[in-house]
C-alpha positions in Angstrom: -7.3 -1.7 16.4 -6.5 -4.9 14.8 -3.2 -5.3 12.6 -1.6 -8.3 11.5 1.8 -8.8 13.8 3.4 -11.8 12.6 6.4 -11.7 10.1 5.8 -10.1 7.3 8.2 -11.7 4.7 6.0 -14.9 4.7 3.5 -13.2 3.1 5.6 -12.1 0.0 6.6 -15.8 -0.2 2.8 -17.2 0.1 2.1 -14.9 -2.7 5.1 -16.0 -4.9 6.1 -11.9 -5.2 7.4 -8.9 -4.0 4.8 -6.5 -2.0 7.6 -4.7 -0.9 6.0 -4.5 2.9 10.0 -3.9 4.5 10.5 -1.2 2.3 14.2 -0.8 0.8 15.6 -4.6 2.0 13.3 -5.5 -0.5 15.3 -4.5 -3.5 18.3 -5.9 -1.9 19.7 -9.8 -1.6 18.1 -9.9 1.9 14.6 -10.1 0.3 12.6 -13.2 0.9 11.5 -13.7 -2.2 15.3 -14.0 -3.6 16.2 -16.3 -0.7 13.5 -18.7 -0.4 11.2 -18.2 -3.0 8.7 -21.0 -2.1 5.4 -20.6 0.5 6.3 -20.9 4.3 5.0 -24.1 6.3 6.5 -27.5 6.5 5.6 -28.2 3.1 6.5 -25.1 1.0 9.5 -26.8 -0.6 7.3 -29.2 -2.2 6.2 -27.9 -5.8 3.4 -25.0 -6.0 0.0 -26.7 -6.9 -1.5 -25.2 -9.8 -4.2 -23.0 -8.7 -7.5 -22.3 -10.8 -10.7 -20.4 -10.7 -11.7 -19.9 -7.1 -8.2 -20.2 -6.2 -6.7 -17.7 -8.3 -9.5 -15.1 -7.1 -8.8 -15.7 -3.6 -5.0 -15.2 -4.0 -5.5 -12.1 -6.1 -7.7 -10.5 -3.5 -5.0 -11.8 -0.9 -2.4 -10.0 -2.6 -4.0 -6.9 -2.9 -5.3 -6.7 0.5 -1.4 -7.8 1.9 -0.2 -5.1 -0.5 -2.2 -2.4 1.3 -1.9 -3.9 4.7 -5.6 -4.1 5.2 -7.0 -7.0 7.1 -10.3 -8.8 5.4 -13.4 -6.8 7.3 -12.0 -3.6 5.9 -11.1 -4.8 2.6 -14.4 -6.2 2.0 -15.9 -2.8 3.4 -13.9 -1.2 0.5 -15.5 -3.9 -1.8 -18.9 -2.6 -0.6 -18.8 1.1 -1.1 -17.0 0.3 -4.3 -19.7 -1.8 -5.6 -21.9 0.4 -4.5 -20.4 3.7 -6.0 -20.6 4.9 -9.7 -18.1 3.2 -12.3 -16.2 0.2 -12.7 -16.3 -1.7 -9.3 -12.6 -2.6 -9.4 -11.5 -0.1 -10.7 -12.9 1.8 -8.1 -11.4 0.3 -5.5 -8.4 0.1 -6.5 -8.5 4.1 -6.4 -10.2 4.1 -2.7 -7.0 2.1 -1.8 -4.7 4.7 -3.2 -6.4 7.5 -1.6 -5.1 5.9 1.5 -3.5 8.6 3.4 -1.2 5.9 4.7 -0.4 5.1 1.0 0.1 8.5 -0.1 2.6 9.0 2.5 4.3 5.5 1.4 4.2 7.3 -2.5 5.8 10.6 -2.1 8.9 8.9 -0.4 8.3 10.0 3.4 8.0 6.2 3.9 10.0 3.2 2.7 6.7 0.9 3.6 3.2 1.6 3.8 4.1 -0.2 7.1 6.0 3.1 8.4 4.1 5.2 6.5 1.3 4.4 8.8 3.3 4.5 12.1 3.9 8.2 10.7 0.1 8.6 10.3 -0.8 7.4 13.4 1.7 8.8 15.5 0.4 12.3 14.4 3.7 13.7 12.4 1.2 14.2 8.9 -0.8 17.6 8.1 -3.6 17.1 5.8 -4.5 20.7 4.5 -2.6 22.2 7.5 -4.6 20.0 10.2 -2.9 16.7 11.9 -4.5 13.5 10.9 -3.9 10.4 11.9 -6.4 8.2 10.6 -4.4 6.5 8.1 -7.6 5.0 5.8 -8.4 9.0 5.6 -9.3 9.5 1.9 -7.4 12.3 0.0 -9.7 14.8 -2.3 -7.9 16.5 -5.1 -6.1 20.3 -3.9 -5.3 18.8 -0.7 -1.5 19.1 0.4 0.3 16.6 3.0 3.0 17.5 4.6 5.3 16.8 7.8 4.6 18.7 10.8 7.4 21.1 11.2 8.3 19.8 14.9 8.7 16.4 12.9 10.7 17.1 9.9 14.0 16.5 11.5 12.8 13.1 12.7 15.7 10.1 11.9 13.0 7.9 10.2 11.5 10.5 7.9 15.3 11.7 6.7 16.4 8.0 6.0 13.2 7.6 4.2 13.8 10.8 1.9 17.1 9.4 1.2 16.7 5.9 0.5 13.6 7.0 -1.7 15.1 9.6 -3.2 15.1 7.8 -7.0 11.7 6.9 -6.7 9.2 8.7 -8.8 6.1 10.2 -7.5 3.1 9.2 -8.9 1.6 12.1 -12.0 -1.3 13.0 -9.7 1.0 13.6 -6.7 3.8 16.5 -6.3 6.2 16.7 -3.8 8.9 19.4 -2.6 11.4 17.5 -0.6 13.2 21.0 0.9 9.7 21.4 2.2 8.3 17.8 2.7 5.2 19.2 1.0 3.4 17.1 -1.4 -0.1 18.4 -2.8 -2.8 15.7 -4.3 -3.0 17.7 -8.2 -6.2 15.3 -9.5 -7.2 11.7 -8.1 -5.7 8.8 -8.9 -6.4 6.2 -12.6 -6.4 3.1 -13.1 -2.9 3.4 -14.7 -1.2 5.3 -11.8 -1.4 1.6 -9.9 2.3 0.2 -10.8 1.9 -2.6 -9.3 0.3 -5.9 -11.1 -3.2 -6.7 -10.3 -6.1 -8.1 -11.5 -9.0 -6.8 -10.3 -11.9 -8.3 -11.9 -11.0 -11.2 -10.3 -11.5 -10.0 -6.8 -14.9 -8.8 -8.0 -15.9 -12.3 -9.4 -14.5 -13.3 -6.0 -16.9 -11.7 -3.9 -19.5 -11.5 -6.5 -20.1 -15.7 -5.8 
């Protein structure tokens, strides 16, 4: 399966913002962003052009496709079935990205990066409703609980994660017990449970040309 390799720090810095893709070093003084805030290349030093209309689209749909860690055939197939779905289009995708089992590992703090979260995924250490998955686009329905396989739960990776992620809150239509690395999806995902900036009408106007 296709996945982008390179380094992923560039791609905070082409954005101009934190997407938080290395987990924890990006709320230290190691992070990109606070280092060399200014696009990679040659010429990034020089002064950001000002970007308007199809521009601004593109980079907004860049963002949120780098924030999920979704390359641009499946983010346009998310497009599609939201477009095509009941509701307001981005709106609705928005919420097919958070269903994400890979992202809903990354939110209850089993992951410091949707990165790891998805190594997790695919390396088979997640139960979905008591059954291993490890298709990390799987889609999350309300009721369902996620939790660590037992053989898994003393795994280094998944104790630093607790730890480091301990302070972070969990999203109001997620739980999580951390004694039992148990986390159960209570209702699906609003508009408002996305704490992250984003525009999404423009990514709609963007592939709506």
């Amino acid at each position: 399966m296709a996945r982008y390799r390179d380094a992923v720090c560039r791609l905070c810095r082409r954005e101009g913002t934190k997407l938080f893709l290395k987990g924890q070093r990006c709320l230290t003084e190691k992070c990109a962003i606070e280092k060399r805030n200014f696009p990679p290349g040659q010429h990034g030093k020089a002064r950001r052009p000002k970007i308007v209309g199809y521009g601004l689209q593109l980079r907004e749909k860049q963002k949120v496709r780098r924030l999920y860690g979704i390359l641009e055939n499946q983010f346009r197939h998310y497009f599609e079935k939201a477009a095509s779905s009941k509701g307001v289009t981005g709106e609705t995708l928005l919420m097919m990205l958070e269903r994400r089992l890979d992202n809903v590992v990354y939110r209850l703090g089993l992951a410091t990066s949707r990165a790891e979260a998805r190594q997790l995924v695919r390396h088979g250490h997640i139960l979905v409703a008591g059954r291993k998955v490890n298709i990390p686009s799987y889609q999350v329905s309300a009721g369902q609980e996620i939790a660590v396989r037992e053989s898994s739960r003393q795994m280094a990776a998944i104790q630093r994660a607790l730890d480091l992620t301990s302070g972070r809150a969990v999203p109001p239509w997620l739980e999580f017990n951390r004694e039992a690395m148990q986390g159960k999806v209570i209702s699906l995902p609003k508009r408002e449970d996305v704490n992250f900036p984003i525009q999404e009408q423009m990514i709609v106007e963007l592939y709506s040309k």
